[in-house]
TORKOL-4160 file (C-alpha; in steps of 0.2 Angstrom, whole numbers, padded with zeros to 4 digits, m for minus):
139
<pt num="1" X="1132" Y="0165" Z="0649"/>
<pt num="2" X="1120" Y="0152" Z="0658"/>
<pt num="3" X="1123" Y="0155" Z="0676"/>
<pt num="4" X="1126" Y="0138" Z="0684"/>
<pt num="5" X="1114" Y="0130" Z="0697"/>
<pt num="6" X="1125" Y="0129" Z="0712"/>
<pt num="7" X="1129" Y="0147" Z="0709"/>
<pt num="8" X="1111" Y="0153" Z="0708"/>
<pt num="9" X="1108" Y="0144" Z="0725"/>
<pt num="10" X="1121" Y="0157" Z="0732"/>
<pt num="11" X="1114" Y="0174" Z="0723"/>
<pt num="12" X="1097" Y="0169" Z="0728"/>
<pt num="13" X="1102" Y="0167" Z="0744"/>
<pt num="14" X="1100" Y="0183" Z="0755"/>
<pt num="15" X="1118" Y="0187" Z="0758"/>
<pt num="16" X="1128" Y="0204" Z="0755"/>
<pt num="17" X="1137" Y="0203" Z="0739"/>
<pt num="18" X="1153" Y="0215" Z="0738"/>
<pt num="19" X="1151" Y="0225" Z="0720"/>
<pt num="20" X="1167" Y="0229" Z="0713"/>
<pt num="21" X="1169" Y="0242" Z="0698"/>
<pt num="22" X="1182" Y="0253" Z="0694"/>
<pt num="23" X="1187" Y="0271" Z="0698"/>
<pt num="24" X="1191" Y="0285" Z="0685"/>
<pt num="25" X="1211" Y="0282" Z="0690"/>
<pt num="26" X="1206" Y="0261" Z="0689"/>
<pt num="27" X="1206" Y="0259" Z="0705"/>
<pt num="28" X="1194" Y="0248" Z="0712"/>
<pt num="29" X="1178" Y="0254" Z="0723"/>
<pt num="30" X="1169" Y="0241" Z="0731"/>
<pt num="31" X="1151" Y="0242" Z="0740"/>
<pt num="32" X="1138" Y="0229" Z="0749"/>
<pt num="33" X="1122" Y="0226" Z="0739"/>
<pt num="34" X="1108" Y="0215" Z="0739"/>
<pt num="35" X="1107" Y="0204" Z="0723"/>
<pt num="36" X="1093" Y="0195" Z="0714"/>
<pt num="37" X="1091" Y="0184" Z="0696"/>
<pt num="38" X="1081" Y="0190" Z="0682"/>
<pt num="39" X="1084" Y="0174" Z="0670"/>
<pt num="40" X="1105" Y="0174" Z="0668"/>
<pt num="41" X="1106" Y="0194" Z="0674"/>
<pt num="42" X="1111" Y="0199" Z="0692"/>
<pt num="43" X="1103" Y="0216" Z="0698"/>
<pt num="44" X="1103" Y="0225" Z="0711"/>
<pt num="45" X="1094" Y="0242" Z="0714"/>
<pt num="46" X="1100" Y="0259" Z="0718"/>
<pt num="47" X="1088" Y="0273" Z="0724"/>
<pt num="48" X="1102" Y="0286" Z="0722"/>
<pt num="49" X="1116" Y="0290" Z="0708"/>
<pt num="50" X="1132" Y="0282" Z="0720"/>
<pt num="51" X="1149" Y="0283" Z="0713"/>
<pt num="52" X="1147" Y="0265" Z="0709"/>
<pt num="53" X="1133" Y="0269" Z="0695"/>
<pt num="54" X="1144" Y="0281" Z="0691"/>
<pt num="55" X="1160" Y="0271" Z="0687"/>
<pt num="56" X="1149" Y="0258" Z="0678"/>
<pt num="57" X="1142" Y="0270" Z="0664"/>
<pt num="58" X="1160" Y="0274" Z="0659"/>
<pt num="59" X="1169" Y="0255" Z="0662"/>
<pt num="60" X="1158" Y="0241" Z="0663"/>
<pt num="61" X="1168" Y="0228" Z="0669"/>
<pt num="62" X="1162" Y="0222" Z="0688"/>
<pt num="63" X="1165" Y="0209" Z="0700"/>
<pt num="64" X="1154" Y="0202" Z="0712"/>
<pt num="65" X="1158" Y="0190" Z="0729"/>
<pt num="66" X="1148" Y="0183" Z="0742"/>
<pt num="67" X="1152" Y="0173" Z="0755"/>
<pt num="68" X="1142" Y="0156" Z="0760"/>
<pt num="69" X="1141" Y="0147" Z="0776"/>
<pt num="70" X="1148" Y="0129" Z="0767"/>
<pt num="71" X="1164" Y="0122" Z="0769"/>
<pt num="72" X="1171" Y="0110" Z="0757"/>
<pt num="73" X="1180" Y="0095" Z="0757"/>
<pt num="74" X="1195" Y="0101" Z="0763"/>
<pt num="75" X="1187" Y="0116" Z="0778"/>
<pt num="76" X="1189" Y="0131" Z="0765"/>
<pt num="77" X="1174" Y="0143" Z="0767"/>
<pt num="78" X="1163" Y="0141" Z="0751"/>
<pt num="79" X="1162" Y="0160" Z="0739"/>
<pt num="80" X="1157" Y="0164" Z="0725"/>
<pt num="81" X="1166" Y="0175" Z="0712"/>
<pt num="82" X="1157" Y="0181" Z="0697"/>
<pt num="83" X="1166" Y="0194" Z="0684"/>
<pt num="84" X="1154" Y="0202" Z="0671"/>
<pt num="85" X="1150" Y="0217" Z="0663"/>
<pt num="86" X="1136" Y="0227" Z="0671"/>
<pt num="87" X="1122" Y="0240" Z="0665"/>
<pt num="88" X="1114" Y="0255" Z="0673"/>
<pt num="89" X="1096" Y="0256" Z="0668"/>
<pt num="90" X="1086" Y="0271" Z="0676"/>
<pt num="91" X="1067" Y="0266" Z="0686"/>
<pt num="92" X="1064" Y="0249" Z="0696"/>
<pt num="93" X="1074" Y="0252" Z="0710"/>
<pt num="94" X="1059" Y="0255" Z="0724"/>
<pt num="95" X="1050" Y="0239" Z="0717"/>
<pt num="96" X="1068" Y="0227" Z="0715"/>
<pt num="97" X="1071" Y="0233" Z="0733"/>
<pt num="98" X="1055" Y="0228" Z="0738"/>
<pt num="99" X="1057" Y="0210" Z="0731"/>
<pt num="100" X="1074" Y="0209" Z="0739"/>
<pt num="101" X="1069" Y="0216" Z="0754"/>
<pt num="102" X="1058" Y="0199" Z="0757"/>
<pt num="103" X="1072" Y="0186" Z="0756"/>
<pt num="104" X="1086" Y="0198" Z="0767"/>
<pt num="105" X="1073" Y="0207" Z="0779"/>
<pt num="106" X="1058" Y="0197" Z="0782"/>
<pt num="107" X="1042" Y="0194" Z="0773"/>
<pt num="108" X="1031" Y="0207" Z="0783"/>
<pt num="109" X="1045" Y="0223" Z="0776"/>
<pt num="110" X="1040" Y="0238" Z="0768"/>
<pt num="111" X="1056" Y="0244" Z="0760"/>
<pt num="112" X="1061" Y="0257" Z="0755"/>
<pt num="113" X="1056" Y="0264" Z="0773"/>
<pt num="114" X="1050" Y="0280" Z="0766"/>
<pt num="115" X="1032" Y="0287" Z="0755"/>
<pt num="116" X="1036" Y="0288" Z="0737"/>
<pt num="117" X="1055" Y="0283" Z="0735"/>
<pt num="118" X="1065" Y="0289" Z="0720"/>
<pt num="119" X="1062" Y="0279" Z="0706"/>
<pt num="120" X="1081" Y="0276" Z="0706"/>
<pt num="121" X="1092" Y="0264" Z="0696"/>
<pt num="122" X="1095" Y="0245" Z="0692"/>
<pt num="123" X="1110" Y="0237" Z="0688"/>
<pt num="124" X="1108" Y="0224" Z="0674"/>
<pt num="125" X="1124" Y="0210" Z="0677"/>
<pt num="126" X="1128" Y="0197" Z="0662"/>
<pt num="127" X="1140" Y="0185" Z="0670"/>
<pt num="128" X="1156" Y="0181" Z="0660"/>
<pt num="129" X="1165" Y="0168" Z="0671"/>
<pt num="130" X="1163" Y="0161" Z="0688"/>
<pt num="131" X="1176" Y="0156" Z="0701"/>
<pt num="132" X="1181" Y="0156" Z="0720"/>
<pt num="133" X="1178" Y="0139" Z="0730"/>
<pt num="134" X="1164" Y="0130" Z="0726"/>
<pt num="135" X="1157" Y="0118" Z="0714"/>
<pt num="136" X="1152" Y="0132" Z="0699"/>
<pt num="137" X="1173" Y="0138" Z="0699"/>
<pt num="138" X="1180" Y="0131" Z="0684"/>
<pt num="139" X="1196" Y="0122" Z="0688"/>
């Protein structure tokens, strides 16, 4: 799915997304992480195998939100909600991280703060619907 324009404004944005996926019970787990675009994919990288990777190698469905600093019309706080299916692929993490690390830390970083960081994981996002408040929820 073609991720909208007003929505891609937010995810390039350097602001925490909560990552939701789904326990082994179906309960839901949810983390902070950094997210960038790779054409209509969300990733965001992982130098360690967390319990998130974990839930999303056996159930795939995730939901991402983040926050922005708009109001609309009517004074509601602006966010974006985005429900997809998501895929672990191992390597790239230190290198994503790095890119990311620019837009939410500054442009002089070094992250991952460490010599030779695990080559980790990335988490591939294909977007299936959009919604929250703002002008990419369909109404």
């Amino acid at each position: 799915m073609e991720i909208p324009e007003s929505a891609r404004e937010v995810l390039e944005a350097p602001r925490l997304a909560h990552l939701v996926t789904l326990n082994a019970d179906g309960s839901p787990q949810v983390t902070c992480v950094w997210v960038g675009l790779e054409g209509d994919e969300i990733v965001a990288g992982h130098l360690n195998d967390q319990q998130k990777l974990k839930n999303i190698r056996r159930d795939a469905r995730v939901a991402l939100s983040i926050e922005t600093d708009r109001q609309n019309a009517i004074g509601l706080t602006e966010y974006l909600v985005i429900h997809g299916r998501a895929q672990v692929v191992e390597g790239g993490a230190p290198d994503l991280l790095q890119r990311l690390a620019y837009s939410y830390l500054g442009p002089d970083v070094k992250f991952p703060p460490m010599p030779e960081p695990p080559e980790g994981f990335v988490t591939h996002i294909t977007p299936e619907r959009f919604g929250g408040v703002g002008p990419w929820a369909s109404r």
